[in-house]
C-alpha positions as CSV (number, residue, x, y, z in Angstrom):
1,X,0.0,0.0,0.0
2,X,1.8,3.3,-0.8
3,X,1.4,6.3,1.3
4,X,-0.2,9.0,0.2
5,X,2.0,11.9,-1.2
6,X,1.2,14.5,1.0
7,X,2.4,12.1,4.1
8,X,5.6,11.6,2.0
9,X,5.9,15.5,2.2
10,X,5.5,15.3,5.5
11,X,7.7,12.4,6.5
12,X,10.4,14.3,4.9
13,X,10.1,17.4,6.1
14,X,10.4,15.4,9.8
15,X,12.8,13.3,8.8
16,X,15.1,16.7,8.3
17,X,14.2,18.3,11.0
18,X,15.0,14.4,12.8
19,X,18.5,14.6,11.9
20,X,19.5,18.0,11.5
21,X,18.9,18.4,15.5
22,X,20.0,14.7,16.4
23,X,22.9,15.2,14.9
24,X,23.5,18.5,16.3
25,X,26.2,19.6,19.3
26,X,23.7,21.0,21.0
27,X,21.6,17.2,21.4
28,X,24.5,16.0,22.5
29,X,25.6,18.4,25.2
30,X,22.0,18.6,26.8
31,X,21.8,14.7,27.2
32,X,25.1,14.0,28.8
33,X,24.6,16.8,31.1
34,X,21.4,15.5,31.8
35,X,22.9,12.1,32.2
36,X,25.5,13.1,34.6
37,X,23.4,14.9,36.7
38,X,20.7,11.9,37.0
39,X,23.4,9.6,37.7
40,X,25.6,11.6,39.9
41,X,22.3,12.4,42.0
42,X,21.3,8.8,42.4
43,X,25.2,7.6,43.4
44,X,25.1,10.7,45.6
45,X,21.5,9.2,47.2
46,X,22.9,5.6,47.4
47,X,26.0,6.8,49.3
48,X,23.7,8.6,51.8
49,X,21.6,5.6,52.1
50,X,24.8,3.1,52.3
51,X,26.3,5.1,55.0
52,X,23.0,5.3,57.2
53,X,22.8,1.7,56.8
54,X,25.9,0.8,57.5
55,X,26.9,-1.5,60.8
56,X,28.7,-0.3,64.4
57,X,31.7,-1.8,66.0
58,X,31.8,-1.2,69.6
59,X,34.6,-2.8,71.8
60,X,33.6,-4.4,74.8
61,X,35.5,-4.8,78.6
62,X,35.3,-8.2,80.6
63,X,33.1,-6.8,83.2
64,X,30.6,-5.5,80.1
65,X,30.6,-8.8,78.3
66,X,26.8,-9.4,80.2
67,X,25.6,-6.9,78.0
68,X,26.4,-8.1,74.4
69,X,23.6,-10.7,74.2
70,X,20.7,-7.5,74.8
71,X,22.9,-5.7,72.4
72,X,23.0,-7.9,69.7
73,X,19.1,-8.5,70.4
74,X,18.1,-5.3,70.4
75,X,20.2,-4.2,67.4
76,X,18.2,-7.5,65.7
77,X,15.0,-6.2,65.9
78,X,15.7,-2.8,64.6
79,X,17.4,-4.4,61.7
80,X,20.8,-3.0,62.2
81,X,24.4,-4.7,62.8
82,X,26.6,-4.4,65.9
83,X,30.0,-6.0,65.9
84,X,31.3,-6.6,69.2
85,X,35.3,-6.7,70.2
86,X,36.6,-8.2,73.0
87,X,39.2,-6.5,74.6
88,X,41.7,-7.4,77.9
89,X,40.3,-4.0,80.0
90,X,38.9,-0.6,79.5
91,X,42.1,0.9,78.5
92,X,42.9,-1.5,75.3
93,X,39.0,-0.5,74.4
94,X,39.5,3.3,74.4
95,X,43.1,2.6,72.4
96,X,40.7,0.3,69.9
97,X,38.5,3.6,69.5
98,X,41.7,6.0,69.6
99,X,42.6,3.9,66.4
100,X,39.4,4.6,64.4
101,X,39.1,0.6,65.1
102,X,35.4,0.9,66.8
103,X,32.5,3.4,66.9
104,X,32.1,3.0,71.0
105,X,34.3,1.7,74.1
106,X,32.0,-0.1,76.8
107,X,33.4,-0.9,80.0
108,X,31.8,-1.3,83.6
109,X,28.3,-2.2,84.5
110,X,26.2,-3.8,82.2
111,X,23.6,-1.8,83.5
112,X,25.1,1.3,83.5
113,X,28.4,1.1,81.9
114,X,30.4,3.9,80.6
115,X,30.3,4.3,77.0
116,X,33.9,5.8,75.6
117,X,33.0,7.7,72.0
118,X,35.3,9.9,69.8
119,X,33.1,12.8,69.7
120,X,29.7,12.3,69.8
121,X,27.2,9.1,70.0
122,X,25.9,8.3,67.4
123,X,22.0,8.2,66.8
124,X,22.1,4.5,65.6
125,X,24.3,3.1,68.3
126,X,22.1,5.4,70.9
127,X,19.0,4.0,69.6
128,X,20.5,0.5,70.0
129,X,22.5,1.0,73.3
130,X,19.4,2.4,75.7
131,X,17.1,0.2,75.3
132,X,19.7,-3.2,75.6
133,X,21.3,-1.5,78.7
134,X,17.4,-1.5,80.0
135,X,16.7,-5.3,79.5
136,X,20.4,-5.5,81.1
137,X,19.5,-3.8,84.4
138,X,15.7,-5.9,84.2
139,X,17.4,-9.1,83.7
140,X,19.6,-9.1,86.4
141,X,16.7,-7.4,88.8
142,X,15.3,-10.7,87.6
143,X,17.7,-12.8,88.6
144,X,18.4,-11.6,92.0
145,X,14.6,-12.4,92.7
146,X,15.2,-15.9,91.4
147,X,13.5,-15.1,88.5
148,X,14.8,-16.6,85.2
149,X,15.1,-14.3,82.7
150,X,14.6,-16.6,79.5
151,X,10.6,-17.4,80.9
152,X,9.5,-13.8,80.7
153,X,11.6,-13.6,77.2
154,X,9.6,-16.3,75.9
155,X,6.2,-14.8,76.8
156,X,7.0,-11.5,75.7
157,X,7.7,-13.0,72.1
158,X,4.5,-14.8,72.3
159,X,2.6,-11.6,72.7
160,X,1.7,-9.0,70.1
161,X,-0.8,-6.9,69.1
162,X,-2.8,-7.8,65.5
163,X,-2.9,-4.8,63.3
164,X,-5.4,-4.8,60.5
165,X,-5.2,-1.9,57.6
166,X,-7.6,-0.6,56.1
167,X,-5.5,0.8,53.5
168,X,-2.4,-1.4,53.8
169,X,0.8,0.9,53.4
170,X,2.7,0.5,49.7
171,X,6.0,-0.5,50.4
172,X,6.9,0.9,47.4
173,X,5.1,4.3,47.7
174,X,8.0,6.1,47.8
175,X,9.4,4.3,44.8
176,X,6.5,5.4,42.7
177,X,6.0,8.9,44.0
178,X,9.6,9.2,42.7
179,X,9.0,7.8,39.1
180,X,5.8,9.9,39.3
181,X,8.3,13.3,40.1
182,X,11.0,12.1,37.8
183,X,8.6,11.2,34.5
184,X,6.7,15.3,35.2
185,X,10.4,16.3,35.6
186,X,11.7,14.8,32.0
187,X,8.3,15.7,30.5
188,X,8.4,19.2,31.5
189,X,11.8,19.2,30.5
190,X,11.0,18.1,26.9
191,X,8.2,20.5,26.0
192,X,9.8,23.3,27.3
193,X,13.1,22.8,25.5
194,X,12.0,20.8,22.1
195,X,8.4,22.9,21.9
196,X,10.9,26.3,22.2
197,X,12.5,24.5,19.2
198,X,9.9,24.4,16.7
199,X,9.0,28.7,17.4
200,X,12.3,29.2,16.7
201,X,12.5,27.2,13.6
202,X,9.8,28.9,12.2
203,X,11.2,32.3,12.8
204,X,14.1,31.5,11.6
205,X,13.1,30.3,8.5
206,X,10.7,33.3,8.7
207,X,13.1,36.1,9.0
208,X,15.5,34.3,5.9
209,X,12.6,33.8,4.1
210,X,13.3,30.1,3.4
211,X,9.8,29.4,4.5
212,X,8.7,31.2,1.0
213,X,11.1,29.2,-0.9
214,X,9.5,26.1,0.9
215,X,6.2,26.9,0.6
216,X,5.9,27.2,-2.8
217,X,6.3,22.8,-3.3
218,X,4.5,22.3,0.5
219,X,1.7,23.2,1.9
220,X,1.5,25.1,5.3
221,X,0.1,22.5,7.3
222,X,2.7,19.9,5.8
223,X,5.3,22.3,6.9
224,X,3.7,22.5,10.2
225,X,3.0,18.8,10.8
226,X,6.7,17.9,10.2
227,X,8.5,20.2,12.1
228,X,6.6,18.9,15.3
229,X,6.6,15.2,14.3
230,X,10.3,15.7,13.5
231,X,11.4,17.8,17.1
232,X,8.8,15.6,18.6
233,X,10.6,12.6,17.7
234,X,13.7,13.9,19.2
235,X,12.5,14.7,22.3
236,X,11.2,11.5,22.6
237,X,14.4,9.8,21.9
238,X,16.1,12.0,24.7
239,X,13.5,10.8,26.9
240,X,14.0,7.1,26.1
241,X,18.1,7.6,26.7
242,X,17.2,9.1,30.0
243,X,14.6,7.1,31.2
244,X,16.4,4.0,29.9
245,X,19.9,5.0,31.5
246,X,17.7,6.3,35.0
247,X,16.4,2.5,34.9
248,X,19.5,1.0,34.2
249,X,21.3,3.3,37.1
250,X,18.3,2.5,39.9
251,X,18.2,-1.2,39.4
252,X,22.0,-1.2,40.1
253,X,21.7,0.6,42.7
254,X,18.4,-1.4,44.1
255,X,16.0,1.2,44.2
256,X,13.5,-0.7,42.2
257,X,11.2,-2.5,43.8
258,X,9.3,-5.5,41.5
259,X,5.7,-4.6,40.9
260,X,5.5,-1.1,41.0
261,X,4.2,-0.6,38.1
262,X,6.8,0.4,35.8
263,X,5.9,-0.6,32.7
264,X,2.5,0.6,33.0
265,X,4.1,3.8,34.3
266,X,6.9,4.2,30.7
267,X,4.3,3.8,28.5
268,X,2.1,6.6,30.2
269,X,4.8,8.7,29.9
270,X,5.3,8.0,26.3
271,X,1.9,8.4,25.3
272,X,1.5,11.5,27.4
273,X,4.3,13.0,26.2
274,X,3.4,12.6,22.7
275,X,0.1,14.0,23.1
276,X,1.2,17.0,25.3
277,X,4.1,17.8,23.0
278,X,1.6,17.1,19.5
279,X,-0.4,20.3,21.9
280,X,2.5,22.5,23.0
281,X,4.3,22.1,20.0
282,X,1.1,23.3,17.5
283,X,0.6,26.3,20.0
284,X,4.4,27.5,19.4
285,X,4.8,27.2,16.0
286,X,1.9,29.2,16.1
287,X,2.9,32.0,17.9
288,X,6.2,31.6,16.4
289,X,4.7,32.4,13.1
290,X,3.9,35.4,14.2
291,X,6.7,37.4,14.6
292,X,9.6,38.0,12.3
293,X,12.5,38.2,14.6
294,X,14.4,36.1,17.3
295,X,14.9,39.0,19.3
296,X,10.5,38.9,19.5
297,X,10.4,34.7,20.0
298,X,10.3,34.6,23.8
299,X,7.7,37.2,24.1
300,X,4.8,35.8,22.4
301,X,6.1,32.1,24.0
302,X,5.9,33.5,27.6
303,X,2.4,33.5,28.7
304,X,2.1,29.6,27.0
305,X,5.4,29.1,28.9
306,X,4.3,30.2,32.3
307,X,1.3,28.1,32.0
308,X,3.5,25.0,31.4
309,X,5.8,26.2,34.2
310,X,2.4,26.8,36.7
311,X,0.7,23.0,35.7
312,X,4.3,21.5,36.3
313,X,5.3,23.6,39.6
314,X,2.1,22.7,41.4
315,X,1.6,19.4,40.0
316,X,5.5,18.3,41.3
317,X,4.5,19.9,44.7
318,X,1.4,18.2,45.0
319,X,2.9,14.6,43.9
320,X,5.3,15.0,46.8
321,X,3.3,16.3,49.5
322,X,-0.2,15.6,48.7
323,X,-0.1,12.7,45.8
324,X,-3.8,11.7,47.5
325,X,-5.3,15.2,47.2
326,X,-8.6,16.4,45.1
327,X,-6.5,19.5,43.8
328,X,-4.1,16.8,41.7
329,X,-6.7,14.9,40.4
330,X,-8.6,18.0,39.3
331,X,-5.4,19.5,38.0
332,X,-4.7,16.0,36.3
333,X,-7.9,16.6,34.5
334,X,-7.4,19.9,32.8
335,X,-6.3,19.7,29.3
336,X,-3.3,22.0,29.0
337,X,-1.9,20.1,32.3
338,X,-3.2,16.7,32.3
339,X,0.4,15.6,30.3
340,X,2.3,16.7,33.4
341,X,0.6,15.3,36.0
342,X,-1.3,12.3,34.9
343,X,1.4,10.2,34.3
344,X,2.7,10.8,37.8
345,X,-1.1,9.9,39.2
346,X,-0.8,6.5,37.3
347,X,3.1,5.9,38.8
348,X,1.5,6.5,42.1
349,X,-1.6,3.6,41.3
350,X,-5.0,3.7,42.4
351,X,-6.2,5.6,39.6
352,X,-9.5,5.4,38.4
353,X,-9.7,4.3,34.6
354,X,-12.5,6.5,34.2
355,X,-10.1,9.7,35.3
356,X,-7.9,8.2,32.7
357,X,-10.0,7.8,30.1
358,X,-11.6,11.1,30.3
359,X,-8.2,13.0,31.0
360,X,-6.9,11.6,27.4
361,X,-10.3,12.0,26.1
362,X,-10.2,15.9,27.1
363,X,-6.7,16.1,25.9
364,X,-7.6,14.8,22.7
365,X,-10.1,16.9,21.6
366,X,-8.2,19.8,23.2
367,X,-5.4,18.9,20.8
368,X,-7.4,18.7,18.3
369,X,-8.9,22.2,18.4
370,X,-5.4,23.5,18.8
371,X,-3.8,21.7,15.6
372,X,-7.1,22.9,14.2
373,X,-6.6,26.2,15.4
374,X,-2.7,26.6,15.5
375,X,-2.6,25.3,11.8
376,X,-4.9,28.4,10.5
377,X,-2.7,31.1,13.1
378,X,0.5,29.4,11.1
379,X,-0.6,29.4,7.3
380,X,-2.0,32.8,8.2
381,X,0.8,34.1,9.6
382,X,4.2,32.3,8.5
383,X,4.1,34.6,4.9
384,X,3.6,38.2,6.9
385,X,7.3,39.3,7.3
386,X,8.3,42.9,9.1
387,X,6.0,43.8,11.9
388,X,4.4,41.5,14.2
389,X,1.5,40.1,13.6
390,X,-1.3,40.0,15.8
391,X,-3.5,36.7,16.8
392,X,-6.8,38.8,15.8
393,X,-5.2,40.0,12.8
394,X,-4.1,36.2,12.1
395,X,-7.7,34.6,13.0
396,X,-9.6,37.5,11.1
397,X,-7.5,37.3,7.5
């Protein structure tokens, strides 16, 4: 079946504009700065989170040694890791410390004994050394009422209370909320930079008056249509190297978590992003069309450009703080928005595929109107060099 020969116009058209910016410095440049950063931030997060996780050494005297069975208990149940050394007395412990060899020096009472620290105690080892120097000083209150110990130990571990959710927690809610963040983030990212793109394409093909050369083997909305399927297309290969690379970075670092979602969650994005950038895209050619100069670009872009940056500020607020509240999901169903914060929404889970559905629906028919629209502003416009022209002026001719 051969495709129609306006498509073929179009195709090539897109196909230029494909390459010409792929193969570009500029393409380049932005991505592996955009790379580094990603993957500098998650090493610099996996560093935080190794070091936080990481296990104590504390040395411990002869007359302590009562105490490392609560320690290592207690230190069990909160999930962390305490090596114990033995040391001869109190004074080979503090040299142990002295040498950057342990975290703590205990010595004396297991009850109370004297805890020998560099500088400061440590949160962890604090969290882990109160409450085992607390079963200590019970145990042997125990004991010298000729009370064994190991009894009440057993019934303690036989007791605990049943808790029943009503919403279970999601362990991987954090995990979600960040692919949510990250996916507005790259989205944002890509219709700000590659929708800027096509305005100031067309004004630059304006002002040289290539665009009157081209025009007179294309039509306008052939022209149109291929400069945003052609920047469209690289935008979304920038967005596949980044989301593929952020992937490839968080499972080696074991931030991903199996079943959150995450191919349901790349190919919202995708589809998202090609329908917001088909929207944003139209509506800057547009309003690129209708001025003449560079100088003139980012003054008819601004008030489209401040409604990007107000749908992707509040929306990114709202999927950190409130992912739960009515404002996103009201916010997720407004046309000009509903790219930036509905794929976050279905990261999160728990949407409704009725809020989906009529989300894209909206969207649609939104983007519709403005290819509709944006198209007659362009062919109206693109021709009319010198002054400015105005959007009445362009909708009236």
């Amino acid at each position: 079946m051969s495709v129609p020969r306006p498509l073929r116009t179009v195709a090539l058209i897109a196909r230029r504009e494909f390459l010409s910016r792929v193969r570009g410095r500029a393409f380049v440049i932005s991505t592996v700065v955009i790379l580094v950063v990603l993957v500098g931030y998650a090493l610099f997060v996996g560093s935080l989170g190794a070091g936080s996780s990481g296990g104590r050494a504390v040395a411990v005297a002869p007359e302590t040694a009562a105490l490392v069975p609560a320690l290592q208990a207690v230190a069990a149940d909160q999930g962390r890791t305490v090596t114990v050394v033995p040391v001869p007395d109190d004074a080979q412990g503090r040299q142990r410390l002295a040498a950057g060899d342990v975290d703590a020096a205990l010595s004396g009472s297991p009850a109370r004994p004297r805890v020998d620290v560099d500088q400061s105690l440590s949160d962890d080892l604090q969290a882990i050394l109160t409450p085992a120097t607390a079963r200590a000083a019970q145990e042997q209150a125990l004991t010298a009422r000729g009370v064994d110990p190991a009894v009440l130990t057993t019934a303690a571990a036989g007791s605990a209370p049943v808790v029943v959710a009503a919403r279970p927690e999601d362990p991987a809610q954090g995990l979600r909320i960040g692919l949510g963040a990250v996916g507005a983030f790259l989205l944002f990212f890509s219709i700000q930079t590659y929708g800027a793109m096509v305005a100031q394409g067309v004004v630059e093909e304006k002002s040289s008056r290539v665009v009157e050369l081209v025009l007179a083997t294309v039509r306008p909305w052939q022209l149109l249509l291929g400069k945003v399927l052609g920047l469209g297309a690289v935008g979304l290969l920038q967005l596949v190297i980044l989301g593929a690379v952020g992937l490839a970075v968080a499972g080696s670092a074991g931030l991903l978590v199996a079943g959150v979602g995450l191919v349901g969650t790349l190919i919202s994005v995708l589809v998202w992003y090609l329908l917001g950038f088909a929207m944003y895209a139209t509506i800057y050619a547009a309003l690129g069309s209708l001025v003449s100069r560079q100088e003139d670009t980012q003054s008819v872009l601004t008030p489209v450009s401040i409604v990007v940056l107000i749908g992707w500020v509040v929306g990114f607020n709202l999927v950190l703080s409130a992912p739960r509240s009515p404002a996103l999901t009201v916010l997720s169903l407004i046309p000009p928005w509903s790219p930036l914060t509905m794929p976050a929404r279905v990261a999160l889970g728990g949407v409704p595929v009725w809020q989906v559905a009529l989300a894209f629906v909206l969207t649609l028919a939104f983007t519709a109107g403005v290819l509709l629209l944006g198209g007659r502003i362009y062919a109206r416009s693109v021709l009319r060099t010198g002054a400015r022209v105005s959007l009445r002026s362009a909708l009236r001719d």
